[in-house]
C-alpha positions as CSV (number, residue, x, y, z in Angstrom):
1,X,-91.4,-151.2,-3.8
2,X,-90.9,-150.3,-7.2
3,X,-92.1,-152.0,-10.3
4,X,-91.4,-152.1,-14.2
5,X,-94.5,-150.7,-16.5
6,X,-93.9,-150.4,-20.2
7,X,-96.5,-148.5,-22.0
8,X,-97.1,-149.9,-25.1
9,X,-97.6,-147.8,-28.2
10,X,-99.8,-147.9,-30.9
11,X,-97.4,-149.3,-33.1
12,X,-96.0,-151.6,-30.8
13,X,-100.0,-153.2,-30.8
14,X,-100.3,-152.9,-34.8
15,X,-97.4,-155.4,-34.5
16,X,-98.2,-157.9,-32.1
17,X,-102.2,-157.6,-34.5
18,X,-100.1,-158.3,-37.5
19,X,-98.3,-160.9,-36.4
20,X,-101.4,-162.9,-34.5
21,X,-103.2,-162.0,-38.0
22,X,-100.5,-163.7,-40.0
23,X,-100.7,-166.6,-37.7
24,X,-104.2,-167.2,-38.5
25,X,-105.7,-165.3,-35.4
26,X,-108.2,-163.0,-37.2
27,X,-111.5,-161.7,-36.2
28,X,-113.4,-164.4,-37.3
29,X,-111.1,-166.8,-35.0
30,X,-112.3,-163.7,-32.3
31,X,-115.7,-164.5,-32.7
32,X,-115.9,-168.2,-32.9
33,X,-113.2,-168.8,-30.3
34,X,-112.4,-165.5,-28.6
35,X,-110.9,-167.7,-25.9
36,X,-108.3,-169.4,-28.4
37,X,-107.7,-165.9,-29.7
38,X,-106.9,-164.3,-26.2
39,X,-104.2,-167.1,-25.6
40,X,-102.8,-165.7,-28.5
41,X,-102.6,-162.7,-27.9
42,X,-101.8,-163.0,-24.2
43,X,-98.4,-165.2,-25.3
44,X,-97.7,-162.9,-28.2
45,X,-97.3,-159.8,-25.9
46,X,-96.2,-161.5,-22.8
47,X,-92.9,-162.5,-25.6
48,X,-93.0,-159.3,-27.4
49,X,-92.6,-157.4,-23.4
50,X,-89.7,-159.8,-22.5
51,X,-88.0,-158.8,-25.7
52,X,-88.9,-161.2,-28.8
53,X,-89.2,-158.4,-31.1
54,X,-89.0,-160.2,-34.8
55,X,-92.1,-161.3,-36.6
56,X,-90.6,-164.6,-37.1
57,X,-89.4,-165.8,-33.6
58,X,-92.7,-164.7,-32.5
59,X,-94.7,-166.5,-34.6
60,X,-92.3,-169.8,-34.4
61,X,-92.8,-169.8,-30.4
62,X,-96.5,-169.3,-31.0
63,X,-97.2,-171.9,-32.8
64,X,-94.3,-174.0,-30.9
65,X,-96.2,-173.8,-27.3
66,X,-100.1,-173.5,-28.8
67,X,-99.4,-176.2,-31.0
68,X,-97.0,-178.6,-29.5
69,X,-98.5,-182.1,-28.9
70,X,-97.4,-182.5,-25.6
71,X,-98.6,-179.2,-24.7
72,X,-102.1,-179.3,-23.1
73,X,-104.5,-176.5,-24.0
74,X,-107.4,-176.2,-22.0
75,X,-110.7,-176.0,-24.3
């Protein structure tokens, strides 16, 4: 059985940060909602690993599934 790791390097992580932080995911957001936050941040690497690499089509399908009215976030 053989599986796929990617090791993700420092400067891979600055950019997914940067872009969450453009998006408005920011420490405070951490704090008072680290739940929201690790959504985030769980969709914004889980696109960057299956190859969405531009700041813009990341932060477009961000707030495309996190925001979309028929989408249902649990609280």
């Amino acid at each position: 059985m053989s599986s796929n790791v990617y090791i993700m390097s420092p400067s891979d992580l600055q950019f997914i940060r940067s872009v969450l932080g453009e998006a408005g995911y920011n420490a405070k957001l951490l704090v008072d909602d680290p739940r929201s936050f690790e959504t985030a941040e769980l969709l914004v690497t889980k696109l960057f690993l299956a190859g969405e690499d531009s700041r813009p089509g990341l932060a477009a399908k961000l707030e495309q599934i996190l925001f979309n009215p028929g989408h249902t976030r649990q609280p």
